[in-house]
C-alpha positions in Angstrom: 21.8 102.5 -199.4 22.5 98.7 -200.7 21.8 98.1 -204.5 18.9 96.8 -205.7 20.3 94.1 -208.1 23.9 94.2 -207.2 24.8 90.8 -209.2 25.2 91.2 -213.2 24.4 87.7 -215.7 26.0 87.4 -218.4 24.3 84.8 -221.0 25.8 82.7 -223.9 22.8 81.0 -226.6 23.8 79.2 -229.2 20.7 77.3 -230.2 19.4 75.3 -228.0 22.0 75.8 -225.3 22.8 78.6 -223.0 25.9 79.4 -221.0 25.5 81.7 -218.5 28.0 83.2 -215.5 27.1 85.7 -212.5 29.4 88.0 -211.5 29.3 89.9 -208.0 31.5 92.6 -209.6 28.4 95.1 -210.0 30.4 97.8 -210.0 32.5 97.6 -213.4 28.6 97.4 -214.7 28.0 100.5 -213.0 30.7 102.4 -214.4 31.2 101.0 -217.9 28.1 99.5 -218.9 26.9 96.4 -221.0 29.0 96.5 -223.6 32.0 96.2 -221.1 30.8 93.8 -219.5 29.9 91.6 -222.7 33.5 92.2 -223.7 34.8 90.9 -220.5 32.5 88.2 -219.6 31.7 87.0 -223.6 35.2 86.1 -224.1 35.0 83.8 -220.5 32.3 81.6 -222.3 34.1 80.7 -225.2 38.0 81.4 -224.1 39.1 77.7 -225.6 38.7 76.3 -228.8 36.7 73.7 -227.4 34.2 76.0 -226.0 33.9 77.4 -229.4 33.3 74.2 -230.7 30.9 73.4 -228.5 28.8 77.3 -229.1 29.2 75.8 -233.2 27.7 72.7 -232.9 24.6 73.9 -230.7 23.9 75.7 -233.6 22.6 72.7 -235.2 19.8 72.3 -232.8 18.5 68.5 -232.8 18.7 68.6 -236.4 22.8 67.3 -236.6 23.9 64.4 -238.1 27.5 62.9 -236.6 29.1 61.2 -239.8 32.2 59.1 -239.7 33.6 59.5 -243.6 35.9 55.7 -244.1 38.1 55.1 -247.1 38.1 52.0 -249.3 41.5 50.7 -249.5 42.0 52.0 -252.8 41.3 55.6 -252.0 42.8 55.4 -248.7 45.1 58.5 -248.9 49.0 58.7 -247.5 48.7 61.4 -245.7 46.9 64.1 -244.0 47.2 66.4 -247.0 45.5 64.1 -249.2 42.5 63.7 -246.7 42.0 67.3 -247.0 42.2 67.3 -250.7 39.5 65.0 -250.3 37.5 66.9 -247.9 37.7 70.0 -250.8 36.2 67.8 -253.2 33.2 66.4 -251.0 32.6 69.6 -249.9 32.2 70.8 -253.7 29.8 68.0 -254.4 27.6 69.1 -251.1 27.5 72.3 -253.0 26.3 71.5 -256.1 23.6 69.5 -254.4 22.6 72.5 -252.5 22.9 74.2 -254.9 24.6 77.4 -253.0 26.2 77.7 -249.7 26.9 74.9 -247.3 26.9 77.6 -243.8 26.5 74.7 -241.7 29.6 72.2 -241.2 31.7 71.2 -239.1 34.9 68.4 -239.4 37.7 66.9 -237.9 40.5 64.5 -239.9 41.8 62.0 -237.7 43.8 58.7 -238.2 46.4 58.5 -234.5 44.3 56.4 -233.1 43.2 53.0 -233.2 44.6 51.6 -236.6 45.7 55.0 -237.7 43.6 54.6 -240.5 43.0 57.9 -241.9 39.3 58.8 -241.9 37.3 62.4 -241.7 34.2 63.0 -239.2 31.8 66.3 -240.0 28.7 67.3 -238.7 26.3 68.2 -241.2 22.4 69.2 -240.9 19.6 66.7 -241.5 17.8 69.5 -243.3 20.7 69.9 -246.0 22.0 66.8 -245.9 20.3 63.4 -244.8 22.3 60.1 -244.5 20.7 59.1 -248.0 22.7 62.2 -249.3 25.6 62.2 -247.8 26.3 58.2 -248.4 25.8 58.9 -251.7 28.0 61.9 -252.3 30.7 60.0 -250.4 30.1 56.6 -252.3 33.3 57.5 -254.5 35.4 57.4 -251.5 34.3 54.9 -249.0 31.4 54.3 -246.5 29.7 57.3 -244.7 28.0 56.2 -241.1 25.8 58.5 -239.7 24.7 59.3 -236.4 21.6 61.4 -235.1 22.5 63.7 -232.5 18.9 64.0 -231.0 17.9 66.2 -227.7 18.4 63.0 -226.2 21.5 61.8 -227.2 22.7 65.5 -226.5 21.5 65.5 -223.3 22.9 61.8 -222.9 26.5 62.7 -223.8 26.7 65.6 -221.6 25.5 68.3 -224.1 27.3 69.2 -226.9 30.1 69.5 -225.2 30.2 65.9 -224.8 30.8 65.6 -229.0 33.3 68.6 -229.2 35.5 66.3 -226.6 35.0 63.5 -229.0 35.6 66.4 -231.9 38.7 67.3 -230.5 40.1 63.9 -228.9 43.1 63.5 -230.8 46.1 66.0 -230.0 46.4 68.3 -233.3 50.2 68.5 -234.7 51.9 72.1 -233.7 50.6 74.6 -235.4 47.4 73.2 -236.8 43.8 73.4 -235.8 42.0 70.9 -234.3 39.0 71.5 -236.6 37.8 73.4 -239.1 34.2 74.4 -240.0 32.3 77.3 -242.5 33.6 80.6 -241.9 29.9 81.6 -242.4 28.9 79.5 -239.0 30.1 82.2 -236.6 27.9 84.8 -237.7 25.0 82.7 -236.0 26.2 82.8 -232.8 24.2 85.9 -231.2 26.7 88.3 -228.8 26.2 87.5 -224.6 23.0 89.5 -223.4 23.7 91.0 -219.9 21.2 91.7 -217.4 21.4 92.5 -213.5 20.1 90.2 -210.3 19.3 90.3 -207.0 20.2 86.6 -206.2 23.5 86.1 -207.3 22.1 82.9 -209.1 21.7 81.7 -212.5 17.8 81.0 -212.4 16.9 78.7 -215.6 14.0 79.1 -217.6 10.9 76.8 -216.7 11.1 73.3 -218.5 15.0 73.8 -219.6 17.2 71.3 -218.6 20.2 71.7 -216.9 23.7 70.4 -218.1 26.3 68.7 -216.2 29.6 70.1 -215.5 33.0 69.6 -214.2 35.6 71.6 -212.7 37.4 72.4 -215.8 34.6 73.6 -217.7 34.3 76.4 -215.6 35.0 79.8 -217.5 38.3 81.4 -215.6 38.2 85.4 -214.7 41.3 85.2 -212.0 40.1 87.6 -209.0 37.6 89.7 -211.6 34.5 88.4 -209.2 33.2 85.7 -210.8 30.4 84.2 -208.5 28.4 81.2 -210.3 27.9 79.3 -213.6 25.2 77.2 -215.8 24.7 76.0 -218.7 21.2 74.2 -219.8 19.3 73.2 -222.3 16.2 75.6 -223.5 12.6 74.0 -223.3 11.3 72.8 -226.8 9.1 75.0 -228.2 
């Protein structure tokens, strides 16, 4: 007798966006259940630090801002240790201004490219921090330059995966990270929900949009039986 729904999803959210794989391998569902499956599959949708990145900064919904942090010549560190001093002490003053907490950062110090002039990009929320904040909490330092990252301008730049690219663009030295953000910001990222199919396809939700994709931005299971992949954007509520 054939099964029923012999195709298992397995679905990613992190805020607005969704990453979801099917898998034809029904059977390992069968016999160990959800939680196997989530352990298998979960790890699939966010295997590389970039997919990571990319599940962190869907937290922020439509409500990130894309700073870049410049340095006036006379604060302009030597090196990439005093950047990061640096980063310490803005990161204490967007404390104080909360006044608690600051869950919701992400940033990246760069400085190979162009004139390898060191400088620090973060992504901070519009709700804790608006460019009238953030230019003034930097104003010791240098200029801040802010960018909206709208559902738009997500869905223009190929989803938030388009900014952890830019994020992550230049090559990290051995041994180092290529970004840092809150250790609090993980805990927001809910675990992979698993359901069964009939189809063998990722249906989307009515009114979300989907997201484009290339090769490479496939997650990899080798010959575990993985059958299709999505990722889209929910409908606004």
């Amino acid at each position: 007798m054939p099964m029923s729904e012999p195709y298992v999803c397995v679905r990613q959210r992190a805020g607005p966006l969704v990453k979801a794989l099917v898998t034809d391998n029904y059977g390992y569902f069968r016999r160990y259940g959800p939680g196997a499956v989530r352990g298998r599959c979960g790890p699939a949708l966010s295997r590389t630090s970039l997919d990571k990145l990319e599940l962190r900064l869907a937290l922020f919904g439509y409500d990130g801002i894309f700073y870049t942090l410049t340095f006036d010549d006379d604060y302009l560190p030597s090196d990439r240790a005093g950047a990061e001093r640096v980063w310490d002490a803005f990161l204490k003053r967007l404390r104080r201004w909360k006044r608690g907490p600051v869950d919701f950062y992400v940033y990246r110090i760069e400085g190979l490219h162009g004139d390898h002039r060191l400088h620090i990009h973060t992504f901070l929320r519009d709700a804790d921090f608006p460019p009238a904040v953030v230019q003034f909490l930097w104003r010791k330092w240098g200029a801040a330059y802010d960018v909206p990252w709208t559902r738009e301008r997500v869905f223009s730049e190929q989803g938030y995966r388009g900014l952890a690219i830019y994020f992550t663009k230049e090559v990290p030295e051995v041994g180092r990270h290529p970004w840092g953000c809150s250790r609090a910001l993980s805990k927001y990222i809910p675990p992979p929900e698993v359901t069964t199919c009939k189809s063998g396809m990722v249906r989307l939700p009515k009114g979300a949009t989907p997201l484009p994709m290339q090769g490479r931005d496939r997650p990899q299971l080798g010959g575990w039986g993985l059958y299709g992949y999505s990722r889209y954007l929910l409908p606004e509520k």
